[in-house]
PyMOL Python script that loads the backbone (N, CA, C, O; Angstrom):
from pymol import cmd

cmd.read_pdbstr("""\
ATOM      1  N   UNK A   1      59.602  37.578 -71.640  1.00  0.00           N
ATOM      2  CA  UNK A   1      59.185  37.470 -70.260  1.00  0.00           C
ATOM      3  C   UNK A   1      57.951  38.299 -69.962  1.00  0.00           C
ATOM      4  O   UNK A   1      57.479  38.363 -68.827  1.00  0.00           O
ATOM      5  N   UNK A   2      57.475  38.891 -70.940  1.00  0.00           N
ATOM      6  CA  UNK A   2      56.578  39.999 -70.497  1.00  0.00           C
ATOM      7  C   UNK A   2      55.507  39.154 -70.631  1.00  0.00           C
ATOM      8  O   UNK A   2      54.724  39.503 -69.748  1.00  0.00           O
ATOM      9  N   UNK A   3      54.984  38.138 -71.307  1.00  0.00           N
ATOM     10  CA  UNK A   3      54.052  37.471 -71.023  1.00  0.00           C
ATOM     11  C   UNK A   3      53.502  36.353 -70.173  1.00  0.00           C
ATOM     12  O   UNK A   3      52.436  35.760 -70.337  1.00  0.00           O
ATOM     13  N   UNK A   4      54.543  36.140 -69.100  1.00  0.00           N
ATOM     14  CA  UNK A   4      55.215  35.319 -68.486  1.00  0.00           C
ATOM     15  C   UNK A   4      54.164  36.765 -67.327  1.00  0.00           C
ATOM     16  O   UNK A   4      53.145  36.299 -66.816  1.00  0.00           O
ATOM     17  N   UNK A   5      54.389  37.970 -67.079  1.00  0.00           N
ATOM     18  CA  UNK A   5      54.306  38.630 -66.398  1.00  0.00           C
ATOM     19  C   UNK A   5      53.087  39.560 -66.213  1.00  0.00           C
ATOM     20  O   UNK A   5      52.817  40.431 -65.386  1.00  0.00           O
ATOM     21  N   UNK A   6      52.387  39.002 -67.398  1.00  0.00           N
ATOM     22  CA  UNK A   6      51.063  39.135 -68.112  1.00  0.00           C
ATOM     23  C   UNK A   6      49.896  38.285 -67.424  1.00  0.00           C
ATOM     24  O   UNK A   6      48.745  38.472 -67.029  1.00  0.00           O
ATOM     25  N   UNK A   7      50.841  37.234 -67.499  1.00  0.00           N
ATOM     26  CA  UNK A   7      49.941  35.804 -66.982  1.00  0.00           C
ATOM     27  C   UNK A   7      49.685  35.863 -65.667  1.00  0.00           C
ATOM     28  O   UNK A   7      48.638  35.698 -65.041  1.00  0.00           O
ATOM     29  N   UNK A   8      51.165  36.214 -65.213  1.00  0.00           N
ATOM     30  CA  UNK A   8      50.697  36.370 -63.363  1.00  0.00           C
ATOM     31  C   UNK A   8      49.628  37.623 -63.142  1.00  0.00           C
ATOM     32  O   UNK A   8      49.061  37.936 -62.096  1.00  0.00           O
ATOM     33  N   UNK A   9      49.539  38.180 -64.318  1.00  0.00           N
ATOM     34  CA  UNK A   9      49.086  39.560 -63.658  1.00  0.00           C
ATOM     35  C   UNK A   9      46.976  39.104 -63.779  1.00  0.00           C
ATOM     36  O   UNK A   9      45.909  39.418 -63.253  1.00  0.00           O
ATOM     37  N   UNK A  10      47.413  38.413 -64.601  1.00  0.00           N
ATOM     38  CA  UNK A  10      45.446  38.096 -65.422  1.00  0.00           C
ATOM     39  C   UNK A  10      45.048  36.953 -64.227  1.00  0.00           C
ATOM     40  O   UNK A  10      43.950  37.039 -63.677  1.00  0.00           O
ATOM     41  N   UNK A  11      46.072  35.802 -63.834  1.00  0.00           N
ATOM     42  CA  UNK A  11      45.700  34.939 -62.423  1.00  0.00           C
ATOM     43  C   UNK A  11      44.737  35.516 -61.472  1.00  0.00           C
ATOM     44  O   UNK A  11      43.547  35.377 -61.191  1.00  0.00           O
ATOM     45  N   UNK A  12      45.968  36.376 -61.009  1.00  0.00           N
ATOM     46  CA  UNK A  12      45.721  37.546 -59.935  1.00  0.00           C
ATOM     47  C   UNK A  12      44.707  38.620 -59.739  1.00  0.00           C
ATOM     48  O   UNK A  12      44.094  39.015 -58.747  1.00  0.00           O
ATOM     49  N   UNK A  13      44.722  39.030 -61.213  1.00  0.00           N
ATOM     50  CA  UNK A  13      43.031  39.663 -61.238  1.00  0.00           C
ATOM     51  C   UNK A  13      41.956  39.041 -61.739  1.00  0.00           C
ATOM     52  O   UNK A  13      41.041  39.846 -61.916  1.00  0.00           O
ATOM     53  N   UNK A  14      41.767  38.273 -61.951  1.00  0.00           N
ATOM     54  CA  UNK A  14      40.731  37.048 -62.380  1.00  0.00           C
ATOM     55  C   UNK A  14      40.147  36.601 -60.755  1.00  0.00           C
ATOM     56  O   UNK A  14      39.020  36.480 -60.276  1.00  0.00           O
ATOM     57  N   UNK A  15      41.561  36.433 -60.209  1.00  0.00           N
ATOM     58  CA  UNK A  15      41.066  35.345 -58.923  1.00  0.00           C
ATOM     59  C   UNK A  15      40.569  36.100 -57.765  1.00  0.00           C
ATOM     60  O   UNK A  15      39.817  35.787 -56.843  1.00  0.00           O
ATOM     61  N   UNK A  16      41.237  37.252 -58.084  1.00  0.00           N
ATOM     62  CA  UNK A  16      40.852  38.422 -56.636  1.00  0.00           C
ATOM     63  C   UNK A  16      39.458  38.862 -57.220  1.00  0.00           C
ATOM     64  O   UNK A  16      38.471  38.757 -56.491  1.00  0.00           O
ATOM     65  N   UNK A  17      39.336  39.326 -58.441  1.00  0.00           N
ATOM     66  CA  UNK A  17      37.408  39.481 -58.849  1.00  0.00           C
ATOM     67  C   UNK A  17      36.266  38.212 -58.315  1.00  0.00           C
ATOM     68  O   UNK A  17      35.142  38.197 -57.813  1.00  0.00           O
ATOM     69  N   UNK A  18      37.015  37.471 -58.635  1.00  0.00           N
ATOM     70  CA  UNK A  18      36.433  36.231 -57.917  1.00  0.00           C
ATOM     71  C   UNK A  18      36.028  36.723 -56.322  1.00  0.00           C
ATOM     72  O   UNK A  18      35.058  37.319 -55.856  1.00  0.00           O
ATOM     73  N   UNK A  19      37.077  36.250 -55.832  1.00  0.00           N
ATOM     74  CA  UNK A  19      37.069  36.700 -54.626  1.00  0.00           C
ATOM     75  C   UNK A  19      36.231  37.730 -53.697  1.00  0.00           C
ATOM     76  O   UNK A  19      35.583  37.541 -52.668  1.00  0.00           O
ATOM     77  N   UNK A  20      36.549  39.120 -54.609  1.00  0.00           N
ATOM     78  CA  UNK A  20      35.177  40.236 -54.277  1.00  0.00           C
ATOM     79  C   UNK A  20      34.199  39.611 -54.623  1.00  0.00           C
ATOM     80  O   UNK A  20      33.167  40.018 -54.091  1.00  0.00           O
ATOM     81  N   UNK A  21      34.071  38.714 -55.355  1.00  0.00           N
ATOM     82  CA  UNK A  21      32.662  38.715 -55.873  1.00  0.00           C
ATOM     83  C   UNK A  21      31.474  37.945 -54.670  1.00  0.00           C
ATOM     84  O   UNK A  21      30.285  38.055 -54.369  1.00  0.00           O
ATOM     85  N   UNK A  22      32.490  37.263 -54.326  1.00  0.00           N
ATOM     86  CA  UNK A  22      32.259  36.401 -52.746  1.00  0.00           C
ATOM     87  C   UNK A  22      31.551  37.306 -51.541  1.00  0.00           C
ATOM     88  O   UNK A  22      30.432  37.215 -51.036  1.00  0.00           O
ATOM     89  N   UNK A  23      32.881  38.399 -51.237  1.00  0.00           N
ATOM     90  CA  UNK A  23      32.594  39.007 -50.652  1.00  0.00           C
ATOM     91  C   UNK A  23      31.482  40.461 -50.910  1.00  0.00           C
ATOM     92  O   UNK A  23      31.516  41.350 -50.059  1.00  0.00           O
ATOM     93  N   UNK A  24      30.858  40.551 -51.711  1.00  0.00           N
ATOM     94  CA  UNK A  24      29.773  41.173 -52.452  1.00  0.00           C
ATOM     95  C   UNK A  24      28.508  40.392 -52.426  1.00  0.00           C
ATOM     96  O   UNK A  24      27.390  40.893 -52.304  1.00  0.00           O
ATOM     97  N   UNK A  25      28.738  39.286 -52.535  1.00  0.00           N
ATOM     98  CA  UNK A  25      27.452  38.488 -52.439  1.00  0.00           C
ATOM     99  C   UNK A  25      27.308  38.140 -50.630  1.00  0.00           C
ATOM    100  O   UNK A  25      26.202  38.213 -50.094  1.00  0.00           O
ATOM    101  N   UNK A  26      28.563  37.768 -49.833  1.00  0.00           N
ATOM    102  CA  UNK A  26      27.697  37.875 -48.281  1.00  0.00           C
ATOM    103  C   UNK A  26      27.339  39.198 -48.040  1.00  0.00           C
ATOM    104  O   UNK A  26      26.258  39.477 -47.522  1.00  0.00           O
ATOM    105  N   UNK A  27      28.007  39.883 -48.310  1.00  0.00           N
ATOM    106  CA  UNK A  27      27.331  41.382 -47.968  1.00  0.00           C
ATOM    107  C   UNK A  27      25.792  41.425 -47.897  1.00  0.00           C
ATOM    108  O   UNK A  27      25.045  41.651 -46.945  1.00  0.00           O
ATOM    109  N   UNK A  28      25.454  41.037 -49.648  1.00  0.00           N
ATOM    110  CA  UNK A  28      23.920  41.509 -50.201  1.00  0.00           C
ATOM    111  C   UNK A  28      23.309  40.237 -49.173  1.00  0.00           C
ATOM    112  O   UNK A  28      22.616  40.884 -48.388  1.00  0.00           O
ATOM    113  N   UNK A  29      23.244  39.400 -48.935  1.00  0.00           N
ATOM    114  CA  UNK A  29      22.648  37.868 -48.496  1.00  0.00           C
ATOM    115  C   UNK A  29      22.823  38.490 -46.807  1.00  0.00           C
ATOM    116  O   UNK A  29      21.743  38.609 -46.229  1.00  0.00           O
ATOM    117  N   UNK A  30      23.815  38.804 -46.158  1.00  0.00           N
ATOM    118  CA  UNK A  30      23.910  39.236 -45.098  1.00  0.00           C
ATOM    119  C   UNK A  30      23.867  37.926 -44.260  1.00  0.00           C
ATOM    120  O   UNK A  30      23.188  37.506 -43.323  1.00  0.00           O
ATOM    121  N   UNK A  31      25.140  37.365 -45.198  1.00  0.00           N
ATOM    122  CA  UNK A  31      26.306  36.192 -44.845  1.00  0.00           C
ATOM    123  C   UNK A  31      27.432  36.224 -44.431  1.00  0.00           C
ATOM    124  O   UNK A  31      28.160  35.249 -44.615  1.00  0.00           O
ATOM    125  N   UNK A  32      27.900  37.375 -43.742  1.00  0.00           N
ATOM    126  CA  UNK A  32      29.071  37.843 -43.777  1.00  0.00           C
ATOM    127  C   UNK A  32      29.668  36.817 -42.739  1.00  0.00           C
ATOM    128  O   UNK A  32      29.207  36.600 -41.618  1.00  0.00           O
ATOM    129  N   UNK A  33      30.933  36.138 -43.388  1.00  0.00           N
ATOM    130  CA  UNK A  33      31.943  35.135 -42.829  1.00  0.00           C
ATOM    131  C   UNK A  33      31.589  33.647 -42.831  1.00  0.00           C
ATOM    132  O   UNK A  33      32.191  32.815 -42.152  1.00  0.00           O
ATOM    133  N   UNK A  34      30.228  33.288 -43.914  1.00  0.00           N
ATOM    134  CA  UNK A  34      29.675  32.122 -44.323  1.00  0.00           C
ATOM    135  C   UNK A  34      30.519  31.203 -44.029  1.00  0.00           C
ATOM    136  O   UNK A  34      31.646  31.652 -43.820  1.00  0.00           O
ATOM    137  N   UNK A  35      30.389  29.811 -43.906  1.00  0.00           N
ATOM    138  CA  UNK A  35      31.091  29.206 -44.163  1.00  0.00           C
ATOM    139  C   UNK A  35      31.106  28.304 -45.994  1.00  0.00           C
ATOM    140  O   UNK A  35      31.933  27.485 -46.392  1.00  0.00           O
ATOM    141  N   UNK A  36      30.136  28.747 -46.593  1.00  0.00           N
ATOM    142  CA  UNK A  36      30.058  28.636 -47.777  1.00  0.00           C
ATOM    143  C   UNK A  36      31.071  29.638 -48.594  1.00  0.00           C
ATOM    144  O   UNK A  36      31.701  29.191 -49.552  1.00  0.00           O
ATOM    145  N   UNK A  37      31.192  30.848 -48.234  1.00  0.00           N
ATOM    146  CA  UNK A  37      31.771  32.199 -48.925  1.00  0.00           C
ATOM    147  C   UNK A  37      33.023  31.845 -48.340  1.00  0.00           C
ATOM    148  O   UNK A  37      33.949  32.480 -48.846  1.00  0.00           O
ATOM    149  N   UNK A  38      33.323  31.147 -47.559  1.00  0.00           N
ATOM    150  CA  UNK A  38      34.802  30.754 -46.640  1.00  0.00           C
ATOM    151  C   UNK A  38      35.627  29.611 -47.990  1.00  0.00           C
ATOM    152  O   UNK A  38      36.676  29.669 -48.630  1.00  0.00           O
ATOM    153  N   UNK A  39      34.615  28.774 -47.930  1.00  0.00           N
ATOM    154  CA  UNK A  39      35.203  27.598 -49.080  1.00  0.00           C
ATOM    155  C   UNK A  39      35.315  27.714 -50.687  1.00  0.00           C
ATOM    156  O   UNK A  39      35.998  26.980 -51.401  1.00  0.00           O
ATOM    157  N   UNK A  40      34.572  28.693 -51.069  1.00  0.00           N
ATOM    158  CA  UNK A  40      34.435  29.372 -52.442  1.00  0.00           C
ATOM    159  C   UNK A  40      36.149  30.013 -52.148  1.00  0.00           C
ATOM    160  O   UNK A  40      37.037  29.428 -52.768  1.00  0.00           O
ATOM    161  N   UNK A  41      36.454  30.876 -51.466  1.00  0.00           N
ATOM    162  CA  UNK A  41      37.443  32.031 -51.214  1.00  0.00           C
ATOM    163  C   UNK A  41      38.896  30.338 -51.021  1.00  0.00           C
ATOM    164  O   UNK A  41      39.813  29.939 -51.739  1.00  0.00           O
ATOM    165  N   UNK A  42      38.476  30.009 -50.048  1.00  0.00           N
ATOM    166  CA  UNK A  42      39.880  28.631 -50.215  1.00  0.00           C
ATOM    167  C   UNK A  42      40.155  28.075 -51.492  1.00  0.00           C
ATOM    168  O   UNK A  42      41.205  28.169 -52.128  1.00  0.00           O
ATOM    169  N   UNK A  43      38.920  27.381 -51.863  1.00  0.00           N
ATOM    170  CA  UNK A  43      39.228  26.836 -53.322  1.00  0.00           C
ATOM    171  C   UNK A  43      39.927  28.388 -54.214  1.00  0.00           C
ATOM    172  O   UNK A  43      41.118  28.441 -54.521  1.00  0.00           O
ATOM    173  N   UNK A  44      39.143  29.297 -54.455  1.00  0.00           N
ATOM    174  CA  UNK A  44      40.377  29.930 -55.436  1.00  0.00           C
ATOM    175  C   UNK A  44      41.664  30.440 -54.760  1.00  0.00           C
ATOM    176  O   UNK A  44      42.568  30.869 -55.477  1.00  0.00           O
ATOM    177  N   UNK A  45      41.786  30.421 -53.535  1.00  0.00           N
ATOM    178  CA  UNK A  45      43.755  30.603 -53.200  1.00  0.00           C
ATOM    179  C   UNK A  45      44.400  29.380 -53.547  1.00  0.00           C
ATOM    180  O   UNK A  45      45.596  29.262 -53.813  1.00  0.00           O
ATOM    181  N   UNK A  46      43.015  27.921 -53.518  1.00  0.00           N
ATOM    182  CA  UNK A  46      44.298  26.855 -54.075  1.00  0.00           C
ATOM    183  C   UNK A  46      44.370  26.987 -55.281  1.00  0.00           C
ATOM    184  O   UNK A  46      45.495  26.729 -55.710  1.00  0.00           O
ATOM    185  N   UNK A  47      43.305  27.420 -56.377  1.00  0.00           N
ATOM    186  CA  UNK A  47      43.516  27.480 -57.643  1.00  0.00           C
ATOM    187  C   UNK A  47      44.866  28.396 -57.801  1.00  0.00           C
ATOM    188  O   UNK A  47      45.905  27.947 -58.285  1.00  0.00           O
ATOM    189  N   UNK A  48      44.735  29.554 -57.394  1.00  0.00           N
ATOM    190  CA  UNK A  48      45.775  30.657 -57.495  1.00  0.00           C
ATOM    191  C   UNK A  48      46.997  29.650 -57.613  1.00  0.00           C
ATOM    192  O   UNK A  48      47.609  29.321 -58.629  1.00  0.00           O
ATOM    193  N   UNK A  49      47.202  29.216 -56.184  1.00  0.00           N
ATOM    194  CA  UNK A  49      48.592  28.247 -55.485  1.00  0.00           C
ATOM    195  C   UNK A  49      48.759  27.423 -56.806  1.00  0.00           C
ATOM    196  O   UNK A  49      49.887  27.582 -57.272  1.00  0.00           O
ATOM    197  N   UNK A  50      48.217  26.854 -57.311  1.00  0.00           N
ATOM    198  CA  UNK A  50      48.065  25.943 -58.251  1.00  0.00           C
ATOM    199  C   UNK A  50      48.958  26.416 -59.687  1.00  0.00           C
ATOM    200  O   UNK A  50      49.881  25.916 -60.331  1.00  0.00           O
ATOM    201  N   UNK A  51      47.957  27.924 -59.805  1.00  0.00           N
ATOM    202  CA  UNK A  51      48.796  27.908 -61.024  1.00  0.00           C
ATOM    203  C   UNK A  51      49.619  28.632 -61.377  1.00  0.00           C
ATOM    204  O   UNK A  51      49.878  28.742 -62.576  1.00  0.00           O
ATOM    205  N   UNK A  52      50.428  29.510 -60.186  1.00  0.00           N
ATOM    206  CA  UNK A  52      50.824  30.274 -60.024  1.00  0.00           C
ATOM    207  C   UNK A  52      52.604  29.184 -60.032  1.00  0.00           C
ATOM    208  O   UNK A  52      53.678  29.633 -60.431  1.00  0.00           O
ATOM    209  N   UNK A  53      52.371  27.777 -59.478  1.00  0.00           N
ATOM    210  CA  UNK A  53      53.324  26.983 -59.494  1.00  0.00           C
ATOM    211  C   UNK A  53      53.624  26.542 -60.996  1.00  0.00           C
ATOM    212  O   UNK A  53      54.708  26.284 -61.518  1.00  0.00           O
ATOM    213  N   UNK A  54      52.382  26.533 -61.517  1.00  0.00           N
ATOM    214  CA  UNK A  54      52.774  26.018 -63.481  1.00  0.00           C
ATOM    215  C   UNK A  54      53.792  26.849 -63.925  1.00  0.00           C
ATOM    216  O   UNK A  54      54.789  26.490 -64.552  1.00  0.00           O
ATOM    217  N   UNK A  55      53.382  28.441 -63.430  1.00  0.00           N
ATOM    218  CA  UNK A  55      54.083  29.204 -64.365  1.00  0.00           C
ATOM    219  C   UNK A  55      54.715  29.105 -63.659  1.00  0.00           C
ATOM    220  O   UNK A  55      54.943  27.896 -63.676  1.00  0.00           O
ATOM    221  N   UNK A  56      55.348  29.570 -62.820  1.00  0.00           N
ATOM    222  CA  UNK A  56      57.149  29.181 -62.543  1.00  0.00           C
ATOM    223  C   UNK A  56      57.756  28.092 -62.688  1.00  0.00           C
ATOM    224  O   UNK A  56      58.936  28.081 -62.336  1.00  0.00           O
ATOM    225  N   UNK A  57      57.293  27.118 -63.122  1.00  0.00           N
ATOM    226  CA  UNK A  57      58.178  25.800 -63.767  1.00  0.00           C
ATOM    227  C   UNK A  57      59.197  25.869 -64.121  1.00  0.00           C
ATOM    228  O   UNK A  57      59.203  26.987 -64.636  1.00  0.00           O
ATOM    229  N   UNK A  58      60.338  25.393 -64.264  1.00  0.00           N
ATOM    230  CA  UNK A  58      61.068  25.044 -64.809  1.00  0.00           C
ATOM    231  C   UNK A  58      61.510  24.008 -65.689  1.00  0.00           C
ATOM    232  O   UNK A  58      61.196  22.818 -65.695  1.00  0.00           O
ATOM    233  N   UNK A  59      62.479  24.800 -66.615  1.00  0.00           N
ATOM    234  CA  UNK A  59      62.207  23.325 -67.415  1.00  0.00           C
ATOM    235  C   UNK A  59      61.131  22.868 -68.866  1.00  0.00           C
ATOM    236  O   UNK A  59      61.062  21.797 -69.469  1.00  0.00           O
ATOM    237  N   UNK A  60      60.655  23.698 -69.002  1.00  0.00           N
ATOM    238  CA  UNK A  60      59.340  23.471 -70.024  1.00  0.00           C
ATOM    239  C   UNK A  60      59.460  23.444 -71.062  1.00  0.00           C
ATOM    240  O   UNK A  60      59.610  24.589 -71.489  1.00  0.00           O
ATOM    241  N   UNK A  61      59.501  22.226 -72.315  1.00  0.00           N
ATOM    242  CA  UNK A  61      59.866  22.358 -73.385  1.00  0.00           C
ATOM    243  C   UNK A  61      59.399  23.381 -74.606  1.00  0.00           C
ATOM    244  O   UNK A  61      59.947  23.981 -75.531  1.00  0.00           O
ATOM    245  N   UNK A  62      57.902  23.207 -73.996  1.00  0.00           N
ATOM    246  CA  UNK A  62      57.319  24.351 -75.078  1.00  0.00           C
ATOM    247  C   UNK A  62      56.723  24.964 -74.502  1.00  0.00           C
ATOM    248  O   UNK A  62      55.718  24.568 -73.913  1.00  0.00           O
ATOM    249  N   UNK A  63      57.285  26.482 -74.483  1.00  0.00           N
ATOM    250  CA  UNK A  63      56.574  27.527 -73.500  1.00  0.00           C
ATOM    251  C   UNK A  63      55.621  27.609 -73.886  1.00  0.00           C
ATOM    252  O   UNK A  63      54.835  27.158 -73.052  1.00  0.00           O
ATOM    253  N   UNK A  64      54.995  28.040 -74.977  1.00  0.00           N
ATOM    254  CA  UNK A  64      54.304  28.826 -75.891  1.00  0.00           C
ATOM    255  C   UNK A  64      52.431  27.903 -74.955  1.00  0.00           C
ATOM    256  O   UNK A  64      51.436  28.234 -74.311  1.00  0.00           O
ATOM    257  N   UNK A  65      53.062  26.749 -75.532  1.00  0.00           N
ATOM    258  CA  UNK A  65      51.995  25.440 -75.328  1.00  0.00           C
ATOM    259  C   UNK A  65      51.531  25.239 -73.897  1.00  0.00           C
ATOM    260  O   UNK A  65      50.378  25.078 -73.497  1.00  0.00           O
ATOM    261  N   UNK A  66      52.252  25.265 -73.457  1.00  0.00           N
ATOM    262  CA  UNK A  66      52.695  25.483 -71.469  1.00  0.00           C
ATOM    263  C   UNK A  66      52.095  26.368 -71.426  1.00  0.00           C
ATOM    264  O   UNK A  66      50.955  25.906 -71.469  1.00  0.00           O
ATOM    265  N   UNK A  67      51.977  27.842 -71.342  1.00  0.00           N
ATOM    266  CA  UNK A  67      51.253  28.699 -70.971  1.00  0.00           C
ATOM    267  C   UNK A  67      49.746  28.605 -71.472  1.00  0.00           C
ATOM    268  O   UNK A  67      48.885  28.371 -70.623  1.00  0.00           O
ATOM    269  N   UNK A  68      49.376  28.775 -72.806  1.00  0.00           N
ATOM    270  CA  UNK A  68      48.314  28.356 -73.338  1.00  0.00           C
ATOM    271  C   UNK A  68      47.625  27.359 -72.324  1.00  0.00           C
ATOM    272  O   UNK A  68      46.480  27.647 -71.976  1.00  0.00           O
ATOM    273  N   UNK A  69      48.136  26.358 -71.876  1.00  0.00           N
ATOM    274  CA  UNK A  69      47.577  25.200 -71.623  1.00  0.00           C
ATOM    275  C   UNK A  69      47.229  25.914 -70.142  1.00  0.00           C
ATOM    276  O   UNK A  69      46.147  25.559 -69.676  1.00  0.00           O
ATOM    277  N   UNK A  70      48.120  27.023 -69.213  1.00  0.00           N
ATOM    278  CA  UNK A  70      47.797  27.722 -68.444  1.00  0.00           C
ATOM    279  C   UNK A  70      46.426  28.422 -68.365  1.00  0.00           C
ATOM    280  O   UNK A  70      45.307  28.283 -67.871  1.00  0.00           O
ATOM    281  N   UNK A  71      47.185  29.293 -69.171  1.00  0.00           N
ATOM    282  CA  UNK A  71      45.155  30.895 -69.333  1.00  0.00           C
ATOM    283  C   UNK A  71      44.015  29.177 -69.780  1.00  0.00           C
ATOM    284  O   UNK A  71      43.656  29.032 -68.611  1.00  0.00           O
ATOM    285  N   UNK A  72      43.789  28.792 -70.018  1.00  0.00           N
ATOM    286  CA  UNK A  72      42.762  27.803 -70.555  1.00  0.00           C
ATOM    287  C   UNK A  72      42.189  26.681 -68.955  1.00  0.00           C
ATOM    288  O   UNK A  72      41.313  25.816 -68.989  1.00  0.00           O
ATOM    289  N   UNK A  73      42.934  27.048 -67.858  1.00  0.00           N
ATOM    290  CA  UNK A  73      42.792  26.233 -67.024  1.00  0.00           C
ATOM    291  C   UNK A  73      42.563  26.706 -66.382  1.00  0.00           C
ATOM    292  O   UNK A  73      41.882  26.183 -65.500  1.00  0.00           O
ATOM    293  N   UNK A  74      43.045  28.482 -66.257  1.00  0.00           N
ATOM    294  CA  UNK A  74      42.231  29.251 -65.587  1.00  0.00           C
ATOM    295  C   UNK A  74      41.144  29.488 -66.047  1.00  0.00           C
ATOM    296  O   UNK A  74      40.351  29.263 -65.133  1.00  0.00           O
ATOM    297  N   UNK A  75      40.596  29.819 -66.940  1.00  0.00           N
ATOM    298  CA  UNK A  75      39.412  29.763 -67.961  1.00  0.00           C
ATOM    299  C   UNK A  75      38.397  29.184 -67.014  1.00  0.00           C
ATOM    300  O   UNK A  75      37.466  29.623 -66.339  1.00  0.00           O
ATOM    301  N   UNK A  76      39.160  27.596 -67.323  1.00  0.00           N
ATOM    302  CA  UNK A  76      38.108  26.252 -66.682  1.00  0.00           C
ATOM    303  C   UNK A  76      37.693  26.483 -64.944  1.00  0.00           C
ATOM    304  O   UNK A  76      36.640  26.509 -64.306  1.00  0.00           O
ATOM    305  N   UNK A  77      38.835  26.595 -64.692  1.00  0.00           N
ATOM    306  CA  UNK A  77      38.198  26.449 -62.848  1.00  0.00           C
ATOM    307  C   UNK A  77      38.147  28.153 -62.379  1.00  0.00           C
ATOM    308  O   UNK A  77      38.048  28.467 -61.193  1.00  0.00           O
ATOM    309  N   UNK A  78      38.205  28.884 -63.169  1.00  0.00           N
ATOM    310  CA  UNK A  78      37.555  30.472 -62.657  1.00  0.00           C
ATOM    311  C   UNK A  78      35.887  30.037 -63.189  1.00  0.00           C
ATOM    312  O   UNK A  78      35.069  30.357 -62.327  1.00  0.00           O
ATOM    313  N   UNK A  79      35.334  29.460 -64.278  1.00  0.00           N
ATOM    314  CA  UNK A  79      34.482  29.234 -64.788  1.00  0.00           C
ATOM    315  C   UNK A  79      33.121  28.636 -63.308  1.00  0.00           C
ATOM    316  O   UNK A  79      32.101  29.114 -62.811  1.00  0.00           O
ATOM    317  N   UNK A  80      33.935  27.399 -63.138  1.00  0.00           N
ATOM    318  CA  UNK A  80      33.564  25.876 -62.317  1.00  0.00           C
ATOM    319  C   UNK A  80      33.173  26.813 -61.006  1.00  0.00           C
ATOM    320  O   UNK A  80      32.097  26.776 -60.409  1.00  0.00           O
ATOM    321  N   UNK A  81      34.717  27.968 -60.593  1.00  0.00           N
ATOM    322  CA  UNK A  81      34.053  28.618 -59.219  1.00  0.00           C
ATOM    323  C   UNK A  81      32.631  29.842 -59.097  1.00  0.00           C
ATOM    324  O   UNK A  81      32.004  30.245 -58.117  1.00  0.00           O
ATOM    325  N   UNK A  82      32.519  30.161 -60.597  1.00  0.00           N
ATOM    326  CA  UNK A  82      31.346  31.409 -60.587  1.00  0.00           C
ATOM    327  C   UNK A  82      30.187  30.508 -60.449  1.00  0.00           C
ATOM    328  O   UNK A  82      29.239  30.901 -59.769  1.00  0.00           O
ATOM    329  N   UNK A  83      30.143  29.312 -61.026  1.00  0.00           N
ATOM    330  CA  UNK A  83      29.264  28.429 -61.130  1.00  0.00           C
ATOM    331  C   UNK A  83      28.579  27.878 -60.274  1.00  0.00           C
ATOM    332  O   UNK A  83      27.384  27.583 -60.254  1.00  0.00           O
ATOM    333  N   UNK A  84      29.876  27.671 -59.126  1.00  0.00           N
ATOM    334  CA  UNK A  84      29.469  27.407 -57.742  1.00  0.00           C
ATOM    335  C   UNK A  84      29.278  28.608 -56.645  1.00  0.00           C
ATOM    336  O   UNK A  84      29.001  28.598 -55.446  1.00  0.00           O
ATOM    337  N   UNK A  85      29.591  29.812 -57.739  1.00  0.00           N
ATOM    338  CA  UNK A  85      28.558  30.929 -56.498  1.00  0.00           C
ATOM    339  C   UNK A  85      27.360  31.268 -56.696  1.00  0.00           C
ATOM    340  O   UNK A  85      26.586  31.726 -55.856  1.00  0.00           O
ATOM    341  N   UNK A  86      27.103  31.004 -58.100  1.00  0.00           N
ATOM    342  CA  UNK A  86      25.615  31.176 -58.780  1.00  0.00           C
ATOM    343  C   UNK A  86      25.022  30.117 -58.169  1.00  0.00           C
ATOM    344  O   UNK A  86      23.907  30.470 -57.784  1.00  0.00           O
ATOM    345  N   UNK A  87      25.229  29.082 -57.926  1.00  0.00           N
ATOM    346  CA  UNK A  87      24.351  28.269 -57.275  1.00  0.00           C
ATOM    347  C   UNK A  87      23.995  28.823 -55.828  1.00  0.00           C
ATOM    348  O   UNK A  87      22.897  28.268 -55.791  1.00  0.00           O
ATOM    349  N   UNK A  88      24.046  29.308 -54.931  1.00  0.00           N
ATOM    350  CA  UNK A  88      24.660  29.854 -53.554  1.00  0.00           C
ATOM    351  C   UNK A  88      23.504  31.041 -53.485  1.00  0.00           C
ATOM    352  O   UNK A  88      22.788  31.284 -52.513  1.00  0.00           O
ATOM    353  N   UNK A  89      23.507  31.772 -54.874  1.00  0.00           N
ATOM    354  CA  UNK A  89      22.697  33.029 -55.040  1.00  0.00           C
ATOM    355  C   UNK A  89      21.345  32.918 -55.260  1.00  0.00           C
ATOM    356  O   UNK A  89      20.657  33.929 -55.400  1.00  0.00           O
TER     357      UNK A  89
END
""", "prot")
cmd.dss("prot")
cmd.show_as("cartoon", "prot")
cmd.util.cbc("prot")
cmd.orient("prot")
């Protein structure tokens, strides 16, 4: 279970760095409460919501594969959202 507890923990700080990172960039831009920095910050609470529901699944035949297939999807759309703040910057 400890990796199970690992995973929530790397989500969570992955998505909240994200997040500052948002709020670091209206700061410097002197955007504060954008509505751009608003929709960056939604999309990753749905990512969060998202995969925060994988891992509590139930039911999963192959954990091992299941999780993997997890960190790799965070990977992808933590990736997709820096991408779309670099554009912004």
């Amino acid at each position: 279970m400890a990796s199970v507890r690992e995973l929530k923990k790397d989500i969570n700080f992955v998505l909240g760095d994200f997040i500052e990172a948002v709020y670091i960039w209206e700061n410097d831009t002197n955007n504060k409460n954008s509505d751009e920095g608003n929709a960056l910050i939604d999309k990753a609470i749905g990512v969060f919501d998202e995969l925060m529901q994988k891992v509590n699944k139930n039911g999963v035949e192959n954990t091992k594969a299941h999780f993997k297939a997890i960190r790799q999807d965070l990977a992808n759309k933590t990736t997709s959202l820096i991408e779309e703040l670099n554009k912004l910057a």
